[in-house]
C-alpha positions as CSV (number, residue, x, y, z in Angstrom):
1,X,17.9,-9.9,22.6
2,X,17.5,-9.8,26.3
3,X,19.0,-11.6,29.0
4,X,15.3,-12.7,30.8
5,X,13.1,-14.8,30.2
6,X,-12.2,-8.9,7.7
7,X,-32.1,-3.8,-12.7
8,X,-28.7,-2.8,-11.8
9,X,-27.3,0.9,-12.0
10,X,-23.9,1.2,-13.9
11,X,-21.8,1.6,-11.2
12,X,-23.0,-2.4,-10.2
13,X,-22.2,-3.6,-13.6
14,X,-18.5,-1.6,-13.5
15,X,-17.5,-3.5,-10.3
16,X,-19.1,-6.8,-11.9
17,X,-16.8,-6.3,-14.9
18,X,-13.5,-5.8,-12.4
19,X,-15.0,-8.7,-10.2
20,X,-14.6,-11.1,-13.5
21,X,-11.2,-9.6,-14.5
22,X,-10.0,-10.0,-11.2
23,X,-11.2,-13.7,-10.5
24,X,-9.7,-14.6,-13.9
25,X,-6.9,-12.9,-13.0
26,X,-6.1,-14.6,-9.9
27,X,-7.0,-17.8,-11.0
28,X,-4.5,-17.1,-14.0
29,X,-1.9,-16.6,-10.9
30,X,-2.3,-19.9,-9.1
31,X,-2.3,-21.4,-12.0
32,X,0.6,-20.5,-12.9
33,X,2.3,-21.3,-9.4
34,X,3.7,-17.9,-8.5
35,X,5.9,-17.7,-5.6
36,X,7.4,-14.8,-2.8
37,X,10.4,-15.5,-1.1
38,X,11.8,-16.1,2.2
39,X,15.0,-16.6,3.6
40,X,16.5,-19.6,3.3
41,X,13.3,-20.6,0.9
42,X,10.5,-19.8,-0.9
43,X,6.8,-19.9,-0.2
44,X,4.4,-20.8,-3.1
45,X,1.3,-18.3,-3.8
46,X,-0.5,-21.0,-3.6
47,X,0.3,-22.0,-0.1
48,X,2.7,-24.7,-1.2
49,X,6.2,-24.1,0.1
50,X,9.4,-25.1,-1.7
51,X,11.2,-25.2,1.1
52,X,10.2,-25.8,4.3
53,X,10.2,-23.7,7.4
54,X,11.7,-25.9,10.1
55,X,9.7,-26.3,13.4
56,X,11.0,-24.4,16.5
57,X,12.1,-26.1,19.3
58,X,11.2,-25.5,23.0
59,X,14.5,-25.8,24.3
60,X,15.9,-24.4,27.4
61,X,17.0,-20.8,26.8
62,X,20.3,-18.8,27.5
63,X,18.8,-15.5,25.9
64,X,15.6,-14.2,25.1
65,X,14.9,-12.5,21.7
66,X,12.9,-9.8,22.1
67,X,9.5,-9.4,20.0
68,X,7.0,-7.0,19.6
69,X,3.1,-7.9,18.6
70,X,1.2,-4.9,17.9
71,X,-2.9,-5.1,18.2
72,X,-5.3,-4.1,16.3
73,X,-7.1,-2.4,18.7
74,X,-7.0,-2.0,22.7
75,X,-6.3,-4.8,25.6
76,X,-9.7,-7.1,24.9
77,X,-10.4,-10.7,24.9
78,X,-10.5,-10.5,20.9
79,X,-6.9,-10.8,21.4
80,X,-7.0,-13.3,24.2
81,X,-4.9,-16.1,23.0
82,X,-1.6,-13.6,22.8
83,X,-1.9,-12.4,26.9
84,X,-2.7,-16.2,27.3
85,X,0.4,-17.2,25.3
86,X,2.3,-14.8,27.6
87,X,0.9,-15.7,30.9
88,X,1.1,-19.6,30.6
89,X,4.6,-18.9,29.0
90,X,4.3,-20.7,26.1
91,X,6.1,-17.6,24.4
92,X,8.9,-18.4,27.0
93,X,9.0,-21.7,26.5
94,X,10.7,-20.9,22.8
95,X,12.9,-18.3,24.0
96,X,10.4,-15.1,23.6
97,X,10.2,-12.2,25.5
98,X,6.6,-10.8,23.9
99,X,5.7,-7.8,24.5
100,X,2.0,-6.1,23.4
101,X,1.2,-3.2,22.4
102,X,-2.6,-1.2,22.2
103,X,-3.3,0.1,19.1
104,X,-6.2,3.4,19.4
105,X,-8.1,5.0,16.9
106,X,-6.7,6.5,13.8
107,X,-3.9,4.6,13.8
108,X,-2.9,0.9,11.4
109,X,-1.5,-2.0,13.4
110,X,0.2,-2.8,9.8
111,X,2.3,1.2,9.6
112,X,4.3,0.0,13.1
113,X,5.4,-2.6,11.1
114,X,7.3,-0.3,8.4
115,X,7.2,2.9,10.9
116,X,10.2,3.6,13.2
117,X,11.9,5.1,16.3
118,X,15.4,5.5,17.1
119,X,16.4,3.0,13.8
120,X,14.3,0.1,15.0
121,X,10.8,-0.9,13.7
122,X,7.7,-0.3,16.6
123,X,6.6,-3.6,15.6
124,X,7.8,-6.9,14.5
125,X,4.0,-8.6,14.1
126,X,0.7,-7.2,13.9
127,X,-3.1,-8.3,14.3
128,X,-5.1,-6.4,11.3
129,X,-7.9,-7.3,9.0
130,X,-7.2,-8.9,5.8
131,X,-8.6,-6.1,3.7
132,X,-6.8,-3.3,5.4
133,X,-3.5,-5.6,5.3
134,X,-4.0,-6.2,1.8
135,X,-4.8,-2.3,1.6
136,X,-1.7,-1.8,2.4
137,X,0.2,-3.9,0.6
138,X,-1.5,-3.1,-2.9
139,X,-0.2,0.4,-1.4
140,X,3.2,-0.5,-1.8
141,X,4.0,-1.8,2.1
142,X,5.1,-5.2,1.8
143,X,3.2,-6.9,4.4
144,X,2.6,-10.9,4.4
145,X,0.1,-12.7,6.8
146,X,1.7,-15.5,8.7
147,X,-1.2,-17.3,10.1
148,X,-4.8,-16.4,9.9
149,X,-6.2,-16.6,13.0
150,X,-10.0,-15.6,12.1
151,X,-11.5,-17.8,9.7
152,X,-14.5,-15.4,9.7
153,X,-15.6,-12.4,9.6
154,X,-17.9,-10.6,12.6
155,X,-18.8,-7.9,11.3
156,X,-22.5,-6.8,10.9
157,X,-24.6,-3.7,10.8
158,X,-27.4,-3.4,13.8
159,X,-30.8,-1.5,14.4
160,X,-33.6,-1.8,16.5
161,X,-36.7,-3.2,15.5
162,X,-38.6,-0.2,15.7
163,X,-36.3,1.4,12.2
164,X,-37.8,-1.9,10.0
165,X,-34.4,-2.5,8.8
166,X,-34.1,-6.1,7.9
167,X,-32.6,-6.4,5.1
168,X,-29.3,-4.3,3.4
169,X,-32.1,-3.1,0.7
170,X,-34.2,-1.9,3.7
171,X,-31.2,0.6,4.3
172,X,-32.1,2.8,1.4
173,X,-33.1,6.6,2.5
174,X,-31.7,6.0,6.5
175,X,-28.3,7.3,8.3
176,X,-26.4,4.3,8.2
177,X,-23.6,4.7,10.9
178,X,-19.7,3.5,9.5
179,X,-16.1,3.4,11.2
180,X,-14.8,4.2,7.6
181,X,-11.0,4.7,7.7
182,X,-10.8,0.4,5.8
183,X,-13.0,-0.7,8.4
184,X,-16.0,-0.2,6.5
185,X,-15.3,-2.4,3.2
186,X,-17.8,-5.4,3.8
187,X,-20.5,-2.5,4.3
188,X,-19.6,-0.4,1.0
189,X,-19.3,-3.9,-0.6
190,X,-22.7,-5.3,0.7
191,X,-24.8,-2.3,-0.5
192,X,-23.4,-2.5,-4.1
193,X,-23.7,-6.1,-4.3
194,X,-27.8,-5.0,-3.9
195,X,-27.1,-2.2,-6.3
196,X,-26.9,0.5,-3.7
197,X,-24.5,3.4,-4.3
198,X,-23.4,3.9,-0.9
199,X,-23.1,8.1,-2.1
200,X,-26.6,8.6,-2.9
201,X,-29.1,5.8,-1.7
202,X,-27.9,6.0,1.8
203,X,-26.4,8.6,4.3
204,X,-23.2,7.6,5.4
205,X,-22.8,8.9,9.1
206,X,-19.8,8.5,11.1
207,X,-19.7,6.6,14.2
208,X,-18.2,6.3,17.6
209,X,-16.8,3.0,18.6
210,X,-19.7,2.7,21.3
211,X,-23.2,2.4,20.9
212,X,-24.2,5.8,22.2
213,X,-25.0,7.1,18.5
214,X,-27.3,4.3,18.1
215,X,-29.0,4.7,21.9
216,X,-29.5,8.8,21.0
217,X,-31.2,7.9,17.7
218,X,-28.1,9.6,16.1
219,X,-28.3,7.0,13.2
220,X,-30.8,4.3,12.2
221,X,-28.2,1.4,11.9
222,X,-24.7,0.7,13.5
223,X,-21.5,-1.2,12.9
224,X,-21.1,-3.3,14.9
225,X,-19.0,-7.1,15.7
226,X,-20.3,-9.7,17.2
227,X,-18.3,-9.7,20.1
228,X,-18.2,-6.5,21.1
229,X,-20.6,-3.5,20.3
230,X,-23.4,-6.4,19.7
231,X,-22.5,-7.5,23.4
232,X,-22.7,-3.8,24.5
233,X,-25.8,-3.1,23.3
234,X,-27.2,-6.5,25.1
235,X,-25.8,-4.7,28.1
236,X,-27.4,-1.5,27.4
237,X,-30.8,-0.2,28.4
238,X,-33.4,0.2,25.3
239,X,-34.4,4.2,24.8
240,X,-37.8,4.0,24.7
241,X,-38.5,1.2,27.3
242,X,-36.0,1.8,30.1
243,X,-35.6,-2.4,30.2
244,X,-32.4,-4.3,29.4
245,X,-32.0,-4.7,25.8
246,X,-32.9,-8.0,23.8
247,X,-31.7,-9.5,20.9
248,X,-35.1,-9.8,19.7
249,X,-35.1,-6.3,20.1
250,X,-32.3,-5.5,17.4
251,X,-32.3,-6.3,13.5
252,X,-28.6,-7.8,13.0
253,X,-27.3,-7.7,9.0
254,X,-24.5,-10.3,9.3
255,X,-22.3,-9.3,6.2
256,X,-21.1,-12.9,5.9
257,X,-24.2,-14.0,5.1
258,X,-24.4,-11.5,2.2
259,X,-21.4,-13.3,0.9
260,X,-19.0,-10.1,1.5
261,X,-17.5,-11.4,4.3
262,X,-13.9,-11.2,4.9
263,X,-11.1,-12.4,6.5
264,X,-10.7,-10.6,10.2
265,X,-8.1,-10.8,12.7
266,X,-4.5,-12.1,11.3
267,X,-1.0,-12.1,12.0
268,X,1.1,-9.7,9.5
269,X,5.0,-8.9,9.2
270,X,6.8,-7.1,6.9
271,X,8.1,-9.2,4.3
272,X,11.9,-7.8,3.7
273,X,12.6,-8.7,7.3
274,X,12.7,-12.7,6.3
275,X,16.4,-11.0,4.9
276,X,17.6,-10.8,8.7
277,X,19.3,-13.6,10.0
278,X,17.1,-15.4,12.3
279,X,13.6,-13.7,11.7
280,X,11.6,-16.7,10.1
281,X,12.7,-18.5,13.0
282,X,11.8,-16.3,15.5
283,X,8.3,-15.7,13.6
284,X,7.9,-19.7,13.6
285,X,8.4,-19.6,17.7
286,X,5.9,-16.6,17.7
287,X,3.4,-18.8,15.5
288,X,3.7,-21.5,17.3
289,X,3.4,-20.1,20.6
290,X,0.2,-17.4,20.1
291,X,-2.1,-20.5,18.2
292,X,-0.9,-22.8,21.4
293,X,-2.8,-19.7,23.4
294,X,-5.6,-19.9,21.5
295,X,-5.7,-23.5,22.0
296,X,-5.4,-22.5,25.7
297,X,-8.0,-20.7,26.0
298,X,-10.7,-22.8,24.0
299,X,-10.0,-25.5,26.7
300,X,-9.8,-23.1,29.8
301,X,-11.9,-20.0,29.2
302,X,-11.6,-19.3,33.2
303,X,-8.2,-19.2,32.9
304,X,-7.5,-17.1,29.9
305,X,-10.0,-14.3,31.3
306,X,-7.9,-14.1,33.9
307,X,-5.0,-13.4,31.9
308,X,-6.9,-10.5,29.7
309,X,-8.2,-9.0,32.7
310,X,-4.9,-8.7,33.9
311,X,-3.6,-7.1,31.2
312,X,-6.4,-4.1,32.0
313,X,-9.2,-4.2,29.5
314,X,-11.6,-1.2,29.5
315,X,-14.6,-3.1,30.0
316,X,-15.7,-5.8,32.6
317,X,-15.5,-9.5,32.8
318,X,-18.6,-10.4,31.5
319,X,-18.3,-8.4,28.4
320,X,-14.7,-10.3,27.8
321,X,-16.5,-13.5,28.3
322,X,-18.7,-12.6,25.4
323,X,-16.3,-12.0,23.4
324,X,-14.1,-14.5,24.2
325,X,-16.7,-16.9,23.1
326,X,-17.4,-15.3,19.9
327,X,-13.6,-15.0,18.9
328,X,-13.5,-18.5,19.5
329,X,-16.5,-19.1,17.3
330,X,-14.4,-17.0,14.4
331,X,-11.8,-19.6,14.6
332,X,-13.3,-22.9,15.1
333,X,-14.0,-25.0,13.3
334,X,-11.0,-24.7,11.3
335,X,-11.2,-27.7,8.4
336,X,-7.0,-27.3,7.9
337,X,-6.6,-26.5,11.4
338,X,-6.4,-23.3,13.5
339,X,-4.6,-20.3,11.2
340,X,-5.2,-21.9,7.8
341,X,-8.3,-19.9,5.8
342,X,-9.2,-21.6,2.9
343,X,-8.0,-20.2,-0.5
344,X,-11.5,-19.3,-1.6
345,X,-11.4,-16.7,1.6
346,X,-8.8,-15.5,0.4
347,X,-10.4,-15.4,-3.0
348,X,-13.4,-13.4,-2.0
349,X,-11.7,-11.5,0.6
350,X,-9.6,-9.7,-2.8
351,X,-12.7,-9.7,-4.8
352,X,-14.3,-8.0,-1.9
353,X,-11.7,-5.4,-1.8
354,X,-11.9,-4.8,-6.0
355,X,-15.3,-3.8,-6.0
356,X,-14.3,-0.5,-3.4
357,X,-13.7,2.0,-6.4
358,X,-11.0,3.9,-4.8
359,X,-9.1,1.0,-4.6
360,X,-6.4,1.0,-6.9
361,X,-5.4,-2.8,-7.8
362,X,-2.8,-2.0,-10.8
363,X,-4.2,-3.2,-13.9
364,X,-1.8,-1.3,-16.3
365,X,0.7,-4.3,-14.5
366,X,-1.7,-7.1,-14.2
367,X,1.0,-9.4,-12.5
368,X,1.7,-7.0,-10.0
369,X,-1.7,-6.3,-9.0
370,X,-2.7,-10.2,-8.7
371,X,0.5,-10.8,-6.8
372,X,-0.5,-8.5,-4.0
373,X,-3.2,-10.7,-3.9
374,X,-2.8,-14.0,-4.1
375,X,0.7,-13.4,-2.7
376,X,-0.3,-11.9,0.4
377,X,-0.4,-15.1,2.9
378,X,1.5,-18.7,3.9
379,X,0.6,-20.8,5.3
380,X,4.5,-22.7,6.0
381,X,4.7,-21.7,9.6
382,X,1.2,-22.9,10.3
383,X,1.9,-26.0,9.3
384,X,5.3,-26.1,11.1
385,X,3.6,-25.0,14.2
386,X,1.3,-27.9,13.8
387,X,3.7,-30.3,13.8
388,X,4.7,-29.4,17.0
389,X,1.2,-28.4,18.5
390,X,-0.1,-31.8,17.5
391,X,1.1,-34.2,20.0
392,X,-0.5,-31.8,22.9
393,X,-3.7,-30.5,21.0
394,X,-5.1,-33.6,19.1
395,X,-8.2,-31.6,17.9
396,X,-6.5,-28.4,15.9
397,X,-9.4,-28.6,13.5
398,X,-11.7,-27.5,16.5
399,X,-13.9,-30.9,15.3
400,X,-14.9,-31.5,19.0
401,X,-15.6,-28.1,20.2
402,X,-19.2,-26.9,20.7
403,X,-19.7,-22.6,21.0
404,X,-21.4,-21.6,23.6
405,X,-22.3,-17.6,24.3
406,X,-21.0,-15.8,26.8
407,X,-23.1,-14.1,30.0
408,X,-23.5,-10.4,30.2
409,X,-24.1,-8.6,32.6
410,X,-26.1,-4.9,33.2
411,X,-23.2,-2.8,31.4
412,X,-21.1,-5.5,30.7
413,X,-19.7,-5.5,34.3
């Protein structure tokens, strides 16, 4: 506390047998109304809380409590509503002092949250993926997302025309480039939905987090989100005709579309802390605060650029506008209203996760295992955070909002 202010070979019909244990699992776990605890309450695993969270208050402050949010990658507008939230001080406002932290490869947002230095955790919330959060958890760390900001997922796999990749089936026999380390679920997931085993019908290759490997003809296909190694390769110039890139140059795979699709960007916190006096209520103010940014910048993309290019982003302007937009588009339209996924996301986001064999979801303790599930989310400080929101934001739901894409630039510049 300071002073200052996401015929079929038997390995396909092995995950299609733990796909129908698991849905009747879960669905035997909502129907049966489990609950998680939090101080001063309990929230239902069904999203219903027993006790209410109350609403923060933007009163004036004496102190400042000190938070820390950790990202899930580095200083980009995919995490533009926070740095808006900070500049426009709507984190001030409820008696935050925010600070934001880069998070580089081969490291989890969701370890600072249980990982510490001198006694005190690195992190009090951080922006991860559903299935790497819920990862974790069915690993034993006891995370719990707090609002979901990305209804969607972005991910997709990309190739040039030229490879006559179209379809996931057409990936059979080619390098297919991957992130791996949990980032590469909806992939592994998408081939064996088509009855691909991702260790022999494929070569698994793995990939920078540019385009290069794509440019140099290092693979045949590429990981890639929509918002931001999509929008470099727009921005790139094409191998073999020296002329900016088109999209009707690429093949784009959109794994949401193949109905493996998970839940992206959210907001996680380690569960135990709702034992310390004053947490929940200083997660509420956090809540309430990063979806006001959001709503922010939907209504004044100018505006919130200029607070992520402030915070020093690695690439230009026009590249953050881009994704900007596209972040947006992950959001909106929202039909509970921004940071409320619907159950059946959640749903297929664990059934999603169940068919990644190395993925250990505890049958021998069936409860267990479907409580890391279904208990993984709430949605009670959402909801809070609406009631405040509402009065200034009439249209949470996004109803009104139309996308439009970003401009690039040569090189994103």
């Amino acid at each position: 506390m300071t002073e200052r202010p996401r015929p079929r070979p038997r390995v396909v019909r092995q995950q299609i047998a733990r796909f129908a244990f698991l849905l009747s699992a879960i669905l035997g776990f909502f129907a049966a109304g489990g609950a998680i605890s939090i101080a001063g309450g309990s929230v239902g695993a069904g999203n219903k809380a027993t006790a209410p969270v109350a609403a923060s208050a933007a009163d004036e402050c004496d102190t400042y409590d000190e938070l820390t949010l950790q990202l899930q990658w580095v200083t980009q507008a995919q995490f533009a509503g926070y740095f808006a939230a900070r500049d426009q001080g709507f984190y001030a406002e409820r008696c935050l002092e925010v600070r934001i932290n880069d998070t580089f490869f081969g490291t989890k947002p969701v370890d600072a949250l249980v990982a510490d230095q001198n006694g005190q955790v690195l992190a009090d919330v951080a922006v991860s993926w559903a299935p790497k959060a819920i990862a974790a958890r069915l690993k034993g760390i006891p995370v719990i997302n707090v609002a979901q900001i990305f209804q969607e997922s972005g991910n997709i796999q990309v190739s040039f025309k030229s490879s006559g990749i179209e379809t996931v089936t057409d990936l059979v026999g080619t390098r297919v480039g991957t992130w791996g380390d949990g980032n590469d679920l909806e992939l592994l997931a998408g081939l064996r939905r088509h009855g691909l085993d991702p260790t022999t019908d494929i070569e698994l290759v793995a990939q920078s987090f540019d385009v290069g490997p794509l440019l140099s003809g290092e693979i045949d296909s590429m990981q890639a989100t929509t918002g931001n190694e999509y929008a470099r390769l727009l921005s790139a110039v094409h191998p073999d005709t020296g002329e900016r890139i088109q999209p009707s140059d690429l093949n784009v795979i959109y794994w949401a579309d193949e109905e493996v699709g998970m839940l992206a960007d959210g907001l996680w916190v380690d569960e135990r802390r709702f034992m310390e006096p004053g947490f929940a209520d200083k997660i509420q103010r956090f809540v309430t605060g990063s979806l006001e940014g959001w709503l922010f910048c939907r209504e004044n993309t100018d505006k919130c650029l200029d607070s992520v290019m402030e915070a020093g982003p690695l690439l230009g302007r026009s590249h953050q506008s881009w994704q900007l937009s596209e972040s947006l588009k992950l959001i909106w339209p929202s039909k509970a209203g921004i940071g409320v996924a619907p159950r059946a996301s959640w749903l297929r986001s664990g059934l999603v996760l169940a068919s990644d064999p190395d993925v250990d979801l505890g049958f021998g303790q069936v409860s267990a295992g479907m409580g890391a599930i279904a208990g993984t989310w709430t949605d009670d400080f959402v909801k809070a955070a609406h009631v405040e929101l509402h009065p200034r934001w009439i249209d949470l739901t996004g109803h009104h909002w139309h996308y439009t894409h970003g401009e690039l630039n040569l090189s994103g510049d």
